[in-house]
C-alpha positions as CSV (number, residue, x, y, z in Angstrom):
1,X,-14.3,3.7,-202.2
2,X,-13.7,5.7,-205.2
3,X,-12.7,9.8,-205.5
4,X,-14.8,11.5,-207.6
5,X,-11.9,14.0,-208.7
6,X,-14.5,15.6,-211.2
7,X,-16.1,16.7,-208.4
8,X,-13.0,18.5,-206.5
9,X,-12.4,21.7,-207.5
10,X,-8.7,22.4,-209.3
11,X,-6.6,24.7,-207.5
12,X,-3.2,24.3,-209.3
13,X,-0.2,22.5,-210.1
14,X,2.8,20.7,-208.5
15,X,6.1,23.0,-209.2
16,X,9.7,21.7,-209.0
17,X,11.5,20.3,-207.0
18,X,9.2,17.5,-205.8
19,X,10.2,14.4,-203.6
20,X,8.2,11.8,-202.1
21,X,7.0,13.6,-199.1
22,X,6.6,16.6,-200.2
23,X,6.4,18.8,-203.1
24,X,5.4,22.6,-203.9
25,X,2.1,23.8,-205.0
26,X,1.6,26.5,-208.0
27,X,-1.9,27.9,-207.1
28,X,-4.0,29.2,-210.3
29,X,-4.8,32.6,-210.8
30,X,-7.5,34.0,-208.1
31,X,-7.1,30.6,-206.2
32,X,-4.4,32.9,-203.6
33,X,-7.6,34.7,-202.3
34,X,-9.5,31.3,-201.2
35,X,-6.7,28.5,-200.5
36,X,-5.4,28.8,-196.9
37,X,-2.5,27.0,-194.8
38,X,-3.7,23.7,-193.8
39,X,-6.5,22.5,-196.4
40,X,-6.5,19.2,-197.3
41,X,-6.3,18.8,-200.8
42,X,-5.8,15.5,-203.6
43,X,-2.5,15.2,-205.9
44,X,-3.1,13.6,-208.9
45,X,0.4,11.6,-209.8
46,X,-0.2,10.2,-213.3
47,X,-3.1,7.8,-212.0
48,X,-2.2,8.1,-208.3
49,X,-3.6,10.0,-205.8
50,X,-2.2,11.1,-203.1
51,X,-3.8,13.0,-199.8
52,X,-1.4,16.4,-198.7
53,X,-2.0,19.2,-196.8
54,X,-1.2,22.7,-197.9
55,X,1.7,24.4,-195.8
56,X,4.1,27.7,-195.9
57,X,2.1,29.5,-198.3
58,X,4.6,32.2,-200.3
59,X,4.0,35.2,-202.6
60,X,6.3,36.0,-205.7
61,X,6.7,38.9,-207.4
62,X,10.5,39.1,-209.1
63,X,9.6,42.8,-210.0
64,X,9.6,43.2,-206.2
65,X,12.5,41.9,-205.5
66,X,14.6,43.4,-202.5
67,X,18.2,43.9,-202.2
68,X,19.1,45.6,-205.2
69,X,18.0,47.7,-208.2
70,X,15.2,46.4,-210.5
71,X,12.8,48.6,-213.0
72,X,9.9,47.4,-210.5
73,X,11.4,48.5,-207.2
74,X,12.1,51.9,-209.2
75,X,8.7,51.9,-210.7
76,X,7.2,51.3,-207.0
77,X,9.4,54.5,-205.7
78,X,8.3,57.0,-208.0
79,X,4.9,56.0,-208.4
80,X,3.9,54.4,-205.3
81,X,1.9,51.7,-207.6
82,X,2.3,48.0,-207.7
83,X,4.3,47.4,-211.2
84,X,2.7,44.3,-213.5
85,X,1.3,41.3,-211.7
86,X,2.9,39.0,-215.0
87,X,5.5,38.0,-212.6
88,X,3.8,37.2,-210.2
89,X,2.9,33.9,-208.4
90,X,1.9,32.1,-205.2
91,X,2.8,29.1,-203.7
92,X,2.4,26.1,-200.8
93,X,4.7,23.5,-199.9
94,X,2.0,20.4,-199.7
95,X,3.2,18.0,-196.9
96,X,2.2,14.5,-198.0
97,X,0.0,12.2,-196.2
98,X,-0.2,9.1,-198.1
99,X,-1.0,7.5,-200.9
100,X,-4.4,6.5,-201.7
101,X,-5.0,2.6,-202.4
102,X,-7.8,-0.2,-202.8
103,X,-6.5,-1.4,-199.0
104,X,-6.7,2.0,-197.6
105,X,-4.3,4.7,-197.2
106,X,-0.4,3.8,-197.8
107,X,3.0,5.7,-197.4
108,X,3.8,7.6,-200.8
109,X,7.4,5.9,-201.8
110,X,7.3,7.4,-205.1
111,X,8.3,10.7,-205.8
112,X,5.6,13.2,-207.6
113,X,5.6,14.2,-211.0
114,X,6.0,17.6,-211.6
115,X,2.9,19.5,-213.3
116,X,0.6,17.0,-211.4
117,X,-2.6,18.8,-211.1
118,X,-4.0,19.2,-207.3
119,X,-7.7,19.5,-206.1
120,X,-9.0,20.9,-203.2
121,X,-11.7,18.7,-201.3
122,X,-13.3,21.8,-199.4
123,X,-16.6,23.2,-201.4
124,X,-17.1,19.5,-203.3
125,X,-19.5,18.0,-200.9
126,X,-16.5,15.5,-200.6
127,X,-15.3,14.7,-197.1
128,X,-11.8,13.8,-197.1
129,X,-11.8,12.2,-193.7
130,X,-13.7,9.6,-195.4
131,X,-11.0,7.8,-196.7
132,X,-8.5,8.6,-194.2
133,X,-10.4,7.5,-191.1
134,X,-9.1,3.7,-190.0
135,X,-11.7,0.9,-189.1
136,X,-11.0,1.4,-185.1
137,X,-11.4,5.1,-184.7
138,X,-14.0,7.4,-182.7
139,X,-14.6,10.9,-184.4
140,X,-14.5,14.1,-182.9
141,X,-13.4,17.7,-183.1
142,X,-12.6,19.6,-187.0
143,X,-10.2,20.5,-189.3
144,X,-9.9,24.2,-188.3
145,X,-9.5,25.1,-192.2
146,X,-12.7,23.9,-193.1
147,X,-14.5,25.0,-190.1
148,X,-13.5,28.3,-190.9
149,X,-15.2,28.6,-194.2
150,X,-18.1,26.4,-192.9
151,X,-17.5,22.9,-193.3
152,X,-17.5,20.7,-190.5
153,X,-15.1,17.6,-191.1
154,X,-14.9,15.9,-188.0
155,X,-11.6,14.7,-187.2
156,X,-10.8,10.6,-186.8
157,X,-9.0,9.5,-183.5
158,X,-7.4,6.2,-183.8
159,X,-8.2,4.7,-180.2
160,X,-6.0,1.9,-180.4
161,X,-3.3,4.1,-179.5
162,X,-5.3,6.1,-176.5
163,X,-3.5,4.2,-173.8
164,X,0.4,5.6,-175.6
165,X,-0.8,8.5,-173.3
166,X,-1.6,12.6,-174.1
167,X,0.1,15.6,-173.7
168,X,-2.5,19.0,-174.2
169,X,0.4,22.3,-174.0
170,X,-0.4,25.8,-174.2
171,X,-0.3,29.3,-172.5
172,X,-3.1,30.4,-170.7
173,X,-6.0,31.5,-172.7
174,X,-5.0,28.8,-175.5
175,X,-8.2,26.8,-174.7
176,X,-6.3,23.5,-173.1
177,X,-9.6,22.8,-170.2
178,X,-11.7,23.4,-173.1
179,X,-10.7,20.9,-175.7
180,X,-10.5,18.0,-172.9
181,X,-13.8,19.4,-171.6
182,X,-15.5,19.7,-175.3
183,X,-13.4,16.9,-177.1
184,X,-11.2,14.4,-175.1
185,X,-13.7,13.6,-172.5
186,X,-16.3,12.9,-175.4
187,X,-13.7,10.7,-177.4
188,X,-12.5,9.0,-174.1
189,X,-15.9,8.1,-173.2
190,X,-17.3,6.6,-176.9
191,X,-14.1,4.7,-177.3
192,X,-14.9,3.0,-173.8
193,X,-12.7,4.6,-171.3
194,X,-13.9,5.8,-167.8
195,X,-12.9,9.2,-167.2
196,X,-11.5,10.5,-164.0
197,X,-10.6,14.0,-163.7
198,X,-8.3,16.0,-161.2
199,X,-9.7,19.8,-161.3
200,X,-6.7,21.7,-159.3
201,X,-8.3,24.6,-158.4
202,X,-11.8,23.7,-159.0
203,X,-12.8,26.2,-162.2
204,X,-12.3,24.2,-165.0
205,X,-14.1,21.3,-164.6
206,X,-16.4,21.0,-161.7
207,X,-19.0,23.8,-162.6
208,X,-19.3,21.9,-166.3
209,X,-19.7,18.2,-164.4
210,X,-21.7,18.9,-161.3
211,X,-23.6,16.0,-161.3
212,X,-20.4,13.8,-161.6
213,X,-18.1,15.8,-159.1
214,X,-16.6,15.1,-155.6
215,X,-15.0,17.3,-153.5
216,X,-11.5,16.2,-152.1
217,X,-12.3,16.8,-148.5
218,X,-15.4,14.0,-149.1
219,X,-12.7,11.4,-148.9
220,X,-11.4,10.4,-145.3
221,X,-8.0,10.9,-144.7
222,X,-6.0,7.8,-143.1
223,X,-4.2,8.3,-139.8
224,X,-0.5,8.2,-141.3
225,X,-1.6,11.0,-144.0
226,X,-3.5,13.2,-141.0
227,X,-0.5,13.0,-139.3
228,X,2.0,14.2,-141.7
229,X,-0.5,16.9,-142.5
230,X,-0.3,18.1,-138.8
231,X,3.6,17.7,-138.4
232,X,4.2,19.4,-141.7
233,X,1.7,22.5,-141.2
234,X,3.6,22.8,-138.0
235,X,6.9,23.1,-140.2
236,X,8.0,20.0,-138.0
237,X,7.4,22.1,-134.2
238,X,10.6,23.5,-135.2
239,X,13.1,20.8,-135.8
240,X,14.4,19.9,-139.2
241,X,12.9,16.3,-139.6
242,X,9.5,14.2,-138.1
243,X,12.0,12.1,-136.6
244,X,12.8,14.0,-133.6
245,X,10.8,13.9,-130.0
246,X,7.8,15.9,-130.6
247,X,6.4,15.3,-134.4
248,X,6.9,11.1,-133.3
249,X,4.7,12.3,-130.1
250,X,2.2,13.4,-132.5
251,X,2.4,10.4,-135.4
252,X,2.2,8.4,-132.1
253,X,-1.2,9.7,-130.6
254,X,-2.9,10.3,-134.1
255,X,-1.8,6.0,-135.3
256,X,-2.4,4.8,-131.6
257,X,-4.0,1.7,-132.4
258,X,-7.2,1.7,-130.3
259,X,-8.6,-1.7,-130.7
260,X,-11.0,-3.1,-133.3
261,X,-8.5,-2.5,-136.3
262,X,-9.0,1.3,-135.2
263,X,-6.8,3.9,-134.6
264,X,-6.9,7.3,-132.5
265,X,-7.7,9.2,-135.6
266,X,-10.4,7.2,-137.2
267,X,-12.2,7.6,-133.9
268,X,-11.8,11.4,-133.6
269,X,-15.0,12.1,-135.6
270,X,-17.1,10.1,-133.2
271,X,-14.8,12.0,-129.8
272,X,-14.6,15.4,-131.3
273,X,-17.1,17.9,-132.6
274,X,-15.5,20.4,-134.2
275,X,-11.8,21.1,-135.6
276,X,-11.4,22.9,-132.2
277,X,-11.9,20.2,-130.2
278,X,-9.7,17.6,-132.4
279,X,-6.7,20.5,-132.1
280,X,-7.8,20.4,-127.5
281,X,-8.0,16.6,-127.7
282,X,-4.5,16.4,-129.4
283,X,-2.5,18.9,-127.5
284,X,-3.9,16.7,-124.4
285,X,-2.8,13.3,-125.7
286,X,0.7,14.6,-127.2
287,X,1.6,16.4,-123.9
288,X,0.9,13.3,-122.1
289,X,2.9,11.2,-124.3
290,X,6.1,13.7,-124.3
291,X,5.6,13.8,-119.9
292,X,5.7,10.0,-120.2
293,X,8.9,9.7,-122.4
294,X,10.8,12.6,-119.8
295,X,10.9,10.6,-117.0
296,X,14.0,12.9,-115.6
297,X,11.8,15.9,-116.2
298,X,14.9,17.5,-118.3
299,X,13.8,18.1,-121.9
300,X,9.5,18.7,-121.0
301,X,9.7,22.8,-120.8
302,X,11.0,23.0,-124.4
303,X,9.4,20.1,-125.5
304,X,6.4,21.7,-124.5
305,X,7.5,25.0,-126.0
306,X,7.7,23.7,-129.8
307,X,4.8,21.6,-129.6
308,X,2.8,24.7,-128.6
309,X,4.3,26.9,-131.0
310,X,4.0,24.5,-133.6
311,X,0.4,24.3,-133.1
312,X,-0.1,27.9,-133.7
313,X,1.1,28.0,-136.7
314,X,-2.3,26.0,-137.8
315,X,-5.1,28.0,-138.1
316,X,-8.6,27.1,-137.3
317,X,-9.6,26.7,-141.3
318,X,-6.8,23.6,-141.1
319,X,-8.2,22.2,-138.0
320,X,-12.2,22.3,-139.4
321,X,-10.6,20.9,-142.8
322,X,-8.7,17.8,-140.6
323,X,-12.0,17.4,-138.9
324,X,-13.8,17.1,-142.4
325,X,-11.5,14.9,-143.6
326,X,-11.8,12.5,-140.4
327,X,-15.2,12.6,-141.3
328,X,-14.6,11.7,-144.7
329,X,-17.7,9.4,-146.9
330,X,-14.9,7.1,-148.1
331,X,-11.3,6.2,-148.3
332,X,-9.2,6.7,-151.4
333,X,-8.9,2.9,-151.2
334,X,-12.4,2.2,-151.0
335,X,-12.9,4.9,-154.0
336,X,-14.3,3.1,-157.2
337,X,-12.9,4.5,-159.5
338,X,-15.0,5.1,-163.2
339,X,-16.4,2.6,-165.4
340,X,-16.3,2.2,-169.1
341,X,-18.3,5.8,-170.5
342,X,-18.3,7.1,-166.7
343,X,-17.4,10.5,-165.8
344,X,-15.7,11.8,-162.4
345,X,-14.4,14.8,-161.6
346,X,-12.6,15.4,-158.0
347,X,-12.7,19.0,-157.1
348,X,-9.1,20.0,-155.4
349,X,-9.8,23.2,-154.6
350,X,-10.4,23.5,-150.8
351,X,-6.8,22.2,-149.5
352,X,-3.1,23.0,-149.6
353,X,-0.6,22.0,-151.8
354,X,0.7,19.5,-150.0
355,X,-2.4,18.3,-149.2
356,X,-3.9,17.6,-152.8
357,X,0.1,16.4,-153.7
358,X,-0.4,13.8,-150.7
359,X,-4.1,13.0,-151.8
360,X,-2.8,12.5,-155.9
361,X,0.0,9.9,-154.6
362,X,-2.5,7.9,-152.5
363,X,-4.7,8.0,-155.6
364,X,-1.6,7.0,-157.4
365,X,-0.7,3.8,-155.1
366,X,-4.8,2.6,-155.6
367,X,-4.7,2.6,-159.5
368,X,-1.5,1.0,-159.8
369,X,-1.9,-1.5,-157.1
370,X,-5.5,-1.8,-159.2
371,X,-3.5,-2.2,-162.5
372,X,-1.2,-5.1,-161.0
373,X,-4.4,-6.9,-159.8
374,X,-6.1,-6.7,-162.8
375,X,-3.2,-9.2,-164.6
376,X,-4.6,-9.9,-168.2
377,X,-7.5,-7.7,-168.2
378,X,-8.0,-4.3,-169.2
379,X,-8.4,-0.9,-167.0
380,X,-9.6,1.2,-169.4
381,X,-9.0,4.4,-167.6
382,X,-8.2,7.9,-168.6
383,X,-6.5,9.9,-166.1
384,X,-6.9,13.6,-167.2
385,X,-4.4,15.5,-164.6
386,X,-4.8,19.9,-165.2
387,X,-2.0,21.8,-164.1
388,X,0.9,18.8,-164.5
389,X,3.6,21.1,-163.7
390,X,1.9,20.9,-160.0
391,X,2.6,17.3,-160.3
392,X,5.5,16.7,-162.2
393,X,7.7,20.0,-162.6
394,X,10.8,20.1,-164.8
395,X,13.0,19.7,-161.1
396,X,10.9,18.3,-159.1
397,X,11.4,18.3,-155.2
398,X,9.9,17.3,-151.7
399,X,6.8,15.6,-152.7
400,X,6.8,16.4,-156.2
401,X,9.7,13.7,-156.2
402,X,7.3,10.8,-155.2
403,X,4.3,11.9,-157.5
404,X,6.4,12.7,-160.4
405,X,7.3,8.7,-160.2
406,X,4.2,7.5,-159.8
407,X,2.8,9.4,-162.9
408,X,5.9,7.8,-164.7
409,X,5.1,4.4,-163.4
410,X,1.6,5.0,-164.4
411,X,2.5,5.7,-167.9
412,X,4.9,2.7,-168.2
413,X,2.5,0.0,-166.5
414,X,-0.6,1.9,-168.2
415,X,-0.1,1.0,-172.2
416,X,-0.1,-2.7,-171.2
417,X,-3.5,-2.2,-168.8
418,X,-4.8,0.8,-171.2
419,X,-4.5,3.4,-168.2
420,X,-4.5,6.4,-170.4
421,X,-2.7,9.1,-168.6
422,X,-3.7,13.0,-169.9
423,X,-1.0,15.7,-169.0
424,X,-2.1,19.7,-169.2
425,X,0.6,21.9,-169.2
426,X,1.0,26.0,-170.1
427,X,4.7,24.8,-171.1
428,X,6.3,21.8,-172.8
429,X,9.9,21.6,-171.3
430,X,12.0,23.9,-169.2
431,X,11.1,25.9,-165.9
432,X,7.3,26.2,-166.8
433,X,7.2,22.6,-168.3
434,X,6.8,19.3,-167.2
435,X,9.4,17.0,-166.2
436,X,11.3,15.7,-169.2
437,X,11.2,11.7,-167.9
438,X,7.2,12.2,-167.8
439,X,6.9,14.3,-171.4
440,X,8.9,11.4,-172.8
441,X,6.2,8.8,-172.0
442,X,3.3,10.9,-174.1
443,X,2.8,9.7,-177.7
444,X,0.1,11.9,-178.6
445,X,0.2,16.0,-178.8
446,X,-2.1,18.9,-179.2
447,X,-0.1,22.0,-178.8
448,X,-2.1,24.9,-179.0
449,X,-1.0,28.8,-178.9
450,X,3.0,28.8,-176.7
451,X,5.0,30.5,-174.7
452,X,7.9,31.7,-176.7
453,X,10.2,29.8,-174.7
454,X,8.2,26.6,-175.6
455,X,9.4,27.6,-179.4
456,X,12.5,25.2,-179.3
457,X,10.8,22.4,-178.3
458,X,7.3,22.7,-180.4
459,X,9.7,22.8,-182.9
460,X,11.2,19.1,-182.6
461,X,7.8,17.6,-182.8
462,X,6.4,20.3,-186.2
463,X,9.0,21.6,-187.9
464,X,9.7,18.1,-189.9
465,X,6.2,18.3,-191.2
466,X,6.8,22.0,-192.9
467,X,5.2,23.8,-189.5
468,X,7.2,26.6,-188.3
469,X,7.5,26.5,-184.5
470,X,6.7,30.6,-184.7
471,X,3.2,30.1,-186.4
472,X,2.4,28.6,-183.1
473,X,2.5,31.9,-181.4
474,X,-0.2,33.4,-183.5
475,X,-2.9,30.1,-183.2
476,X,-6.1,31.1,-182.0
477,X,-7.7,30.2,-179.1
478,X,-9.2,26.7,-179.4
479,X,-6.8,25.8,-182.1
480,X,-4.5,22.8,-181.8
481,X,-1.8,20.8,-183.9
482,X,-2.9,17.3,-183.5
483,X,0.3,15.3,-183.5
484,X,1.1,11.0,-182.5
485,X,-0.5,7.6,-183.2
486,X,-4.4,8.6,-182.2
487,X,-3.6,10.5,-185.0
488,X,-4.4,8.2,-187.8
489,X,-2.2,10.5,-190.5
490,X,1.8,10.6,-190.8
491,X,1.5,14.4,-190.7
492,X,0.2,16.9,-187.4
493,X,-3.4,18.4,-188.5
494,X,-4.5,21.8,-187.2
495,X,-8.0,20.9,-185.4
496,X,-10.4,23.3,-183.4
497,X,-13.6,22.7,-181.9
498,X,-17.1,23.2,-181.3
499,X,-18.3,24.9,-177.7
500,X,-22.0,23.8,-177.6
């Protein structure tokens, strides 16, 4: 495929110094008005072209120079005019992407001429993705630049490198739900994945997928889980572990095995009506068990005491939730989880913490133990987990400690399976970041709009490329740098999207 450079429009000429990944831009007179930060544009190198993107645009005026006397500064003091415009000049620093070549697009190793003229793709008719795009790709999302004066250049995603795992960061407001809602979930699905999405409070996703959404409280809870719901609600019936008298009384009666491969609890639906009578049934049971353990009668009356006092501090919406979950349509074992171009989305919103923390490690155990089965083939699953730090905080404790290694397992066991595991997350790194083991594991980035304290560390990933971490604070909503291997270009492009 040829490039029709008669066809681009001139914007200027490469300035001095120039290197091989990157060289400055002189724009033409006028051209300052139209040209913005992150066009895509054509360098003409003696007979070689090669693809950059425009970056740190800069004025020039030396009769406006500050920090001293000049006849302009003095002319602009008494006058209040602009003095002549003769020395004056704009410029970009164009980031390289590669070399164009009969075999597709190549890394430039030679260093650009100086006075090399430069063309800008947008207003041609001439779609640069064109040539950029590799053979196993899915398109999706636009180049914001373009978008914004009206041309819509979708974006190529390479989706070889889908299961290195994606990391979507910014504050609230920045648009993360909506660029997994209006572009990942698209490009998952038409590059094959099933998609299976954890909506934490049950906004972001689940009014969009209603058709395809399941409430957490549809899934029956297991005996051991119910249990450890009931002792931990009851902070323990006072004692500082569940290995004391009364919480074993209680993971006793609710695991009783009860014949059949049944237990207490999996029966409780069928003997109980209502949460009420599951909280009656269980104070009668536990209090029998604890009567049976004091044979000397010395330790019942407090015994007694905490368990009762435990139990108060459940209130009757936990009981009718444990009863819903006892009467649960399926297990998270027996969950199928979705096929290639599927779509599931599991509402989270109705329980604890602790609850949908215990429900995600369960979830957890079933994929992996799914992904060890599977041995040579493929799982083709994307994972899209909102609100990671709920997951896996920068210091992680209590349960967070289990689920945070289970998402890193995940990650580690998922490139060879292609599990692709999808991290949302208001902050990168720190106190409202994810932990640092699990940010490690994701190749891909869109960063969007960031808390200043995120500034250090957006910085590592953009500032190589010519993209000051502090331009991240003023994105718009909806706009994202598009960093890692699903991106098929060396350098991060700035994308946006379309909200049908």
């Amino acid at each position: 495929m040829k490039i029709e450079l008669e066809k681009l429009r001139l914007i200027g000429l490469t300035g001095s110094t120039t290197s091989t990944t990157e060289a400055p831009l002189i724009l033409l007179e006028g051209e300052e008005a139209d040209v913005r930060e992150e066009e895509v544009v054509v360098v003409d190198n003696r007979g070689s072209l090669i693809f950059a993107v425009c970056r740190q645009g800069l004025g020039i005026n030396e009769n406006l120079r500050v920090g001293g006397y000049s006849p302009g500064v003095a002319y602009v003091r008494s006058t209040g005019k602009p003095p002549s415009t003769a020395k004056e000049s704009y410029h970009f620093i164009l980031s390289f992407i590669g070399v164009f070549t009969d075999e597709g697009l190549k890394t430039n190793d030679s260093i650009v001429a100086p006075g090399s003229p430069v063309y800008l793709f947008r207003g041609s008719g001439v779609n640069p993705f064109d040539y950029l795009k590799p053979s196993e790709c899915v398109m999706g999302g636009y180049l914001a630049s373009a978008k914004k004066k009206g041309e819509e250049w979708q974006i190529p995603f390479d989706k070889t490198f889908i299961p290195y795992h994606i990391g979507v960061f910014g504050a609230t407001g920045s648009g993360k739900s909506r660029l997994a809602r209006h572009v990942l979930i698209p490009l998952l699905k038409k590059a094959g994945y099933g998609v299976l999405v954890l909506d934490w409070e049950g906004v972001d996703y689940t009014p969009f997928f209603k058709q395809e959404s399941i409430s957490i409280c549809d899934f029956r809870m297991d005996a051991y889980a119910a249990a450890d719901f009931v002792v931990r609600s009851a902070d323990y019936f006072g004692y500082d572990n569940e290995e004391k008298p009364v919480p074993q009384a209680v993971i006793h009666v609710m695991s009783r095995d009860m014949g059949d491969g049944e237990k207490w609890w999996d029966k409780i639906s069928i003997n109980a009506k209502n949460g009420g009578e599951l909280r009656e049934k269980l104070r009668v049971e536990v209090l029998e068990r604890l009567k049976k353990r004091d044979t000397k009668n010395q330790y019942m009356a407090i015994w007694e005491f905490k368990f009762e006092s435990g139990l108060e501090k459940i209130m009757d919406e936990d009981w009718e939730l444990l009863y819903r979950f006892a009467s649960g349509k399926t297990s998270v074992e027996d969950f199928k989880l979705p096929s290639q171009g599927e779509v599931c989305v599991i509402d989270m919103s109705e329980v604890s913490d602790e609850l949908k923390l215990s429900f995600f490690s369960k979830l957890c155990s079933k994929i992996l133990s799914t992904m060890q089965k599977l041995r040579d083939k493929k799982l083709r699953l994307a994972l899209i987990i909102d609100e990671a730090p709920q997951y896996c905080p920068f210091e992680p404790r209590g349960l967070r400690v289990k689920t945070t290694e289970q998402i890193k397992n995940l990650c580690a066991l998922g490139r060879k399976r292609e599990l692709c595991v999808v991290l949302l997350a208001q902050g990168m790194a720190g106190e409202i970041g994810i932990n640092a083991a699990v940010r490690r594991n994701l190749n891909t980035l869109f960063i969007g709009q960031i808390h200043p304290l995120d500034l250090e560390e957006a910085g590592k990933r953009l500032a190589p490329y010519g993209i000051k971490p502090e331009k991240l604070l003023y994105l718009n909503p909806g706009e994202f740098y598009f960093t890692g291997k699903i991106n098929p270009l060396p350098t991060p492009l700035l994308i946006s999207f379309k909200i049908d």
